[in-house]
C-alpha positions as semicolon CSV with decimal commas, in nm:
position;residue;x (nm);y (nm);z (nm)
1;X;-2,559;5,216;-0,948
2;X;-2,913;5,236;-0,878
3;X;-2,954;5,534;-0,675
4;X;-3,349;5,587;-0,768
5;X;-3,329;5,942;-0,600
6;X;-3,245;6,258;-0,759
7;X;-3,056;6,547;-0,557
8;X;-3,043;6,888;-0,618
9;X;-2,774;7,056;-0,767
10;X;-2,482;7,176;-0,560
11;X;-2,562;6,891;-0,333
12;X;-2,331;6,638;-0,150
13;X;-2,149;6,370;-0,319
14;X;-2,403;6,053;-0,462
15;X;-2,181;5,786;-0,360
16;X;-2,049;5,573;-0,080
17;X;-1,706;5,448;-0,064
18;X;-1,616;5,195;-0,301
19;X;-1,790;4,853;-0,179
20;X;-1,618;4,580;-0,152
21;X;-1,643;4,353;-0,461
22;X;-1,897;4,059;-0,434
23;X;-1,799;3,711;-0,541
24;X;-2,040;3,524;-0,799
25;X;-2,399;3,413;-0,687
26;X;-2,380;3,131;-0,498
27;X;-2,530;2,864;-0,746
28;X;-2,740;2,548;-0,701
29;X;-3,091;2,477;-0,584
30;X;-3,228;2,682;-0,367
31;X;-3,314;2,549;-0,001
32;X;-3,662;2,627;0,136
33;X;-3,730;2,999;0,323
34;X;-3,627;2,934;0,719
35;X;-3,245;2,831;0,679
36;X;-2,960;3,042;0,670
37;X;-2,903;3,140;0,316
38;X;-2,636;3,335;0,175
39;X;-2,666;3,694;0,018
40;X;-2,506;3,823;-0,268
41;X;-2,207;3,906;-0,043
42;X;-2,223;3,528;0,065
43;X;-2,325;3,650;0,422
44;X;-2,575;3,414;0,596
45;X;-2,902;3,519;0,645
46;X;-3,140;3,336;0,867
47;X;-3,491;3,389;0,758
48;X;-3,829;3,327;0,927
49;X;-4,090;3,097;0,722
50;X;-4,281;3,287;0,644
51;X;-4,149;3,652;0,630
52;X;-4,443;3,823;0,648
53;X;-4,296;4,208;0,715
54;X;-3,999;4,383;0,466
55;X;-3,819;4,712;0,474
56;X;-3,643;4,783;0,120
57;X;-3,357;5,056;0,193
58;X;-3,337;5,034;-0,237
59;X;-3,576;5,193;-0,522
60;X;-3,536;4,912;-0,800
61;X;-3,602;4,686;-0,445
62;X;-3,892;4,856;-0,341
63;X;-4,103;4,850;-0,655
64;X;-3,975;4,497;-0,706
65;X;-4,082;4,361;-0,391
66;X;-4,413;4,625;-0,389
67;X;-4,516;4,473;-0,750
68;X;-4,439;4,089;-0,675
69;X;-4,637;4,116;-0,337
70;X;-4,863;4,397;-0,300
71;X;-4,849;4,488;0,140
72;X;-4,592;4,275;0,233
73;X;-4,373;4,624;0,262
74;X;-4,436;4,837;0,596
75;X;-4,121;5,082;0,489
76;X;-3,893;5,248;0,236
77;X;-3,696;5,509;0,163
78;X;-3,797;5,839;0,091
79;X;-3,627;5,808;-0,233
80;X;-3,865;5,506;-0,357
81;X;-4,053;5,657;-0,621
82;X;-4,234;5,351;-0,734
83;X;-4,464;5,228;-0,754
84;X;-4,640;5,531;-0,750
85;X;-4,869;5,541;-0,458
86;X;-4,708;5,338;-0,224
87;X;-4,809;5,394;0,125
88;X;-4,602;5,277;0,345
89;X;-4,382;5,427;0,656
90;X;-4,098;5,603;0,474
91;X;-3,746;5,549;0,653
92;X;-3,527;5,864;0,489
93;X;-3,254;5,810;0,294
94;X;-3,031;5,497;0,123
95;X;-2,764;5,710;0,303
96;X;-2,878;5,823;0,577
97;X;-3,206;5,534;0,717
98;X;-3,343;5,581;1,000
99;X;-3,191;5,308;1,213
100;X;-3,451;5,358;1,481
101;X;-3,720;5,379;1,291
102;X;-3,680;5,065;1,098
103;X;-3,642;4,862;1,423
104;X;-3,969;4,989;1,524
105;X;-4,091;4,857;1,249
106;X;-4,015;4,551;1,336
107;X;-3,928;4,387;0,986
108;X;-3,867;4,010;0,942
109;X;-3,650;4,121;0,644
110;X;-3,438;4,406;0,544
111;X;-3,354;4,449;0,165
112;X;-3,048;4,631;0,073
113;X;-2,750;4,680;-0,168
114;X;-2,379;4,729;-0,102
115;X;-2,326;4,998;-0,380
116;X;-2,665;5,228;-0,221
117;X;-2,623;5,160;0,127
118;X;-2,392;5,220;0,396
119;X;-2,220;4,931;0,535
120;X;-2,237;5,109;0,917
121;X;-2,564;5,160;0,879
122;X;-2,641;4,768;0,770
123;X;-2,459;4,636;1,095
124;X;-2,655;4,868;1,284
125;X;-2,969;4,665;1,168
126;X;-2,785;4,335;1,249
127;X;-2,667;4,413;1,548
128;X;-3,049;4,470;1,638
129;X;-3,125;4,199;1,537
130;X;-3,289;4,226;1,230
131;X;-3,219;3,990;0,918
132;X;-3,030;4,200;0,596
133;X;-3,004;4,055;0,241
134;X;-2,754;4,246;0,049
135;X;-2,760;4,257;-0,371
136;X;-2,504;4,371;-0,574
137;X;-2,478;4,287;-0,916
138;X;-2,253;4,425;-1,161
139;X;-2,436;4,287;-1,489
140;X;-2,771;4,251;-1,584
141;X;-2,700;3,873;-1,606
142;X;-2,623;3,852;-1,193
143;X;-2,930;4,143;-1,170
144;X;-3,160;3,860;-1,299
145;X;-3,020;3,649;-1,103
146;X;-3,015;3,824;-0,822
147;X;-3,381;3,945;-0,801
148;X;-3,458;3,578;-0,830
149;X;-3,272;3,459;-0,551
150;X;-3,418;3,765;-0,291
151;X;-3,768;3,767;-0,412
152;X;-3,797;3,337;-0,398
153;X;-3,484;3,305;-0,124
154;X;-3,500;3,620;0,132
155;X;-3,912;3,697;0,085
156;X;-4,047;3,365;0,013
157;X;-4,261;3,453;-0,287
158;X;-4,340;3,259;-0,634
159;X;-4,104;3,377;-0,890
160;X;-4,347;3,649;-1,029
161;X;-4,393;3,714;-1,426
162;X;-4,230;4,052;-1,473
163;X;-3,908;3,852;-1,410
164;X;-3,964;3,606;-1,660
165;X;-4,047;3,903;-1,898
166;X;-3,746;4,099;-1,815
167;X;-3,521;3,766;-1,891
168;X;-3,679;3,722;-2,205
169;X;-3,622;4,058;-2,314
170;X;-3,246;4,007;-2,224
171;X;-3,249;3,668;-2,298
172;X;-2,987;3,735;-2,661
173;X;-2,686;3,891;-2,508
174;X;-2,533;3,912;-2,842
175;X;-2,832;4,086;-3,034
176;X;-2,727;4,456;-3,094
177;X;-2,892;4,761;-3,267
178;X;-2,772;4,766;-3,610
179;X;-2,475;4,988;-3,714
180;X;-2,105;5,053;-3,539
181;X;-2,045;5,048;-3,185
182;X;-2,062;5,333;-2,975
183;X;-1,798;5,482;-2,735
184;X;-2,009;5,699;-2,463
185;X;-1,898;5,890;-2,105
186;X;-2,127;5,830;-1,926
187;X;-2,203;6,121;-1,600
188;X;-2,360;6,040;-1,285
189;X;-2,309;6,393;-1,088
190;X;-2,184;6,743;-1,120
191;X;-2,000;6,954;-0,887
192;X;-1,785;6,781;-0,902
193;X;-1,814;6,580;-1,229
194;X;-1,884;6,213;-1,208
195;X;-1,931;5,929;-1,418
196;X;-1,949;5,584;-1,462
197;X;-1,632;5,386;-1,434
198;X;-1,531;5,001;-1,417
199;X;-1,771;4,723;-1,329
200;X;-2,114;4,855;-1,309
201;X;-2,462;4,722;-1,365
202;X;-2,509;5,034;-1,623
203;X;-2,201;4,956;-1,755
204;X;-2,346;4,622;-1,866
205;X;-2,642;4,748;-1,980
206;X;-2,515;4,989;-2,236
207;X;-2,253;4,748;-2,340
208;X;-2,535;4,505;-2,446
209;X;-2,723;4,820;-2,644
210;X;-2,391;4,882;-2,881
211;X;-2,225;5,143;-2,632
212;X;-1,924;5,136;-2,482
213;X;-1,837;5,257;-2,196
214;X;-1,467;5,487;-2,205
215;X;-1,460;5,499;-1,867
216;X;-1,450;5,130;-1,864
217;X;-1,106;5,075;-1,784
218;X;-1,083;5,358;-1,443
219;X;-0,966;5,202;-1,144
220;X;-1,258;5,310;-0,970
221;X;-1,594;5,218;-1,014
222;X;-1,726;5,615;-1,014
223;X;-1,417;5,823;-1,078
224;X;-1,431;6,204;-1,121
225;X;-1,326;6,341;-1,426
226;X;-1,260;6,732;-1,634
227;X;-1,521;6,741;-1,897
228;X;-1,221;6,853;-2,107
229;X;-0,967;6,576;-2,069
230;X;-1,168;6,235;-2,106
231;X;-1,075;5,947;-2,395
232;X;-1,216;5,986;-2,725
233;X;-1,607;5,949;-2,755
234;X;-1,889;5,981;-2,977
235;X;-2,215;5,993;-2,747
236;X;-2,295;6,094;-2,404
237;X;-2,510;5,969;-2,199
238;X;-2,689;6,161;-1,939
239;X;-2,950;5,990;-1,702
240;X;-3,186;6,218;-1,488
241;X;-3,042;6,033;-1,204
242;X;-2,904;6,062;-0,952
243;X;-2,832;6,359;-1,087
244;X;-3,111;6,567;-1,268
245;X;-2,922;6,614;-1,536
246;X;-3,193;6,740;-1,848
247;X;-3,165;6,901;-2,188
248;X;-3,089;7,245;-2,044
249;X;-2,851;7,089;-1,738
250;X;-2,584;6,874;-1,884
251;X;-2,539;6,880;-2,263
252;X;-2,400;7,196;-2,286
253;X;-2,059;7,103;-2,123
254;X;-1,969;6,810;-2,399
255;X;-1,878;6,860;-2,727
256;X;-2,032;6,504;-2,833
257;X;-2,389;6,481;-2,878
258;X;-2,591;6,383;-2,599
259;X;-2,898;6,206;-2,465
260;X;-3,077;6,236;-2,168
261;X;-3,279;5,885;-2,059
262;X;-3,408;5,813;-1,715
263;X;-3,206;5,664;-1,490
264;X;-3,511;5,397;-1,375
265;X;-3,443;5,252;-1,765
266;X;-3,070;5,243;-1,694
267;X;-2,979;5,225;-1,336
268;X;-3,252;5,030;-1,181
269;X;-3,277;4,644;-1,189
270;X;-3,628;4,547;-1,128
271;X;-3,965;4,549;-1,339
272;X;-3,777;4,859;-1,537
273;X;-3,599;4,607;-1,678
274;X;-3,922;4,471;-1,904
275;X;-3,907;4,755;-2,097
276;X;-3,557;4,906;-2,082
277;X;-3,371;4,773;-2,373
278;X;-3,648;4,889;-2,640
279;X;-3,670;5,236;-2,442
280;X;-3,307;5,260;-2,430
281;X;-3,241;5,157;-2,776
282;X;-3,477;5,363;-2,912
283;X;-3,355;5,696;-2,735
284;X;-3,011;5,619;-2,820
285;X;-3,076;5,572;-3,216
286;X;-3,201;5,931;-3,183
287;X;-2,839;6,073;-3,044
């Protein structure tokens, strides 16, 4: 999940229905900007050389592209935070864009993800024409991967060196903190109670910092849950996003200890991704 926004309490329900699950990358080299290309969904995307105009209807997307190529936005969501500063025409929500207002726009290049974004809303902006690259990783392996691919595939831009950095500090899959694994719940949302479940990016992330998710195993992706009947766990982890959960908001409902990060560090996948494993590692050796 990389929701980037955070909703007040009491309000509606973070997530859209379950996406459909993406196949693997497609692999190989990759063909010059101006041919169809596939997405992470495998749909084809035909791409003018050069794209010289992007809409980003995703945070982690926004400051990626905003950082890699400085004006080569003209919108975003209201919910893209960073970088700070960015001045560009704001298009509402991941849930709710402004169809109209993104055509006017005129984009050569929509950016979007099939866990934040409505799939109605997507054909909406094909069947105006515009081109839409869909991400959707599940690990941060494929997030790499996939921020490669739409930065040097969809936007036509030299591989920039925050990506290298965030690959080299993810580079050792197998290098844990020190000490026993971890078994955390991990919350998303409250009224009604949230968390993460099977196959997510965050998932991944934790995994790789000596946590395990006990959610792991739900047959959904996001599944509710009672506070007072979930598996056995030693941690939980609370991230500020999308719900604002905070040391006063959150901690008092489990009997575990728990940690409050911010959800940029573990739900975005962009330049966060430099510096999230030594954030996150160090915040959850204080738990």
């Amino acid at each position: 999940m990389d929701a980037g926004m955070k909703r007040p309490a009491g309000a509606g329900e973070p997530l859209p229905p379950e996406p459909t699950q993406p196949g693997p990358l497609p692999s190989g080299p990759l063909p010059g900007v101006g041919a169809p290309h596939l997405d992470d969904l495998g749909h084809p995307v035909r791409l003018p050389a050069p794209v010289g105009r992007v809409v980003s209807l995703v945070p982690s997307l926004t400051e990626s592209i905003a950082l890699t190529a400085p004006g080569l936005l003209v919108g975003a969501t209201d919910w893209c935070s960073h970088p700070p500063g960015l001045a560009v025409t704001r298009v509402r929500g991941t849930k709710n864009p402004d169809v109209d207002a993104i055509v006017a726009l005129a984009p050569d290049l929509v950016c979007a993800n099939a866990e934040e974004n409505r799939e109605a809303d997507l054909a909406a902006l094909r069947a105006a024409g515009l081109a839409v690259w869909v991400t959707a990783p599940t690990t941060v392996e494929a997030a790499l991967d996939s921020l490669d691919r739409m930065l040097r595939l969809a936007c036509g831009l030299p591989r920039p060196g925050w990506l290298d950095a965030a690959r080299a500090a993810w580079a050792d899959a197998d290098a844990v903190p020190p000490g026993p694994r971890r078994r955390a719940l991990v919350p998303i949302w409250r009224r009604p109670w949230m968390a993460v479940g099977r196959d997510t990016f965050t998932g991944d992330v934790l995994r790789r910092l000596g946590v395990d998710n006990v959610l792991a195993d739900s047959p959904q992706r996001y599944p509710r849950f009672d506070p007072a009947h979930v598996p056995p766990h030693d941690l939980v982890v609370l991230p500020d996003e999308p719900y604002a959960f905070s040391p006063t908001d959150g901690p008092e409902a489990f009997a575990a200890p728990a940690v409050c990060v911010p959800g940029r560090l573990l739900t975005w996948y962009g330049p966060s991704l430099v510096a999230a494993r030594s954030e996150l590692a160090a915040a959850l050796a204080r738990a």
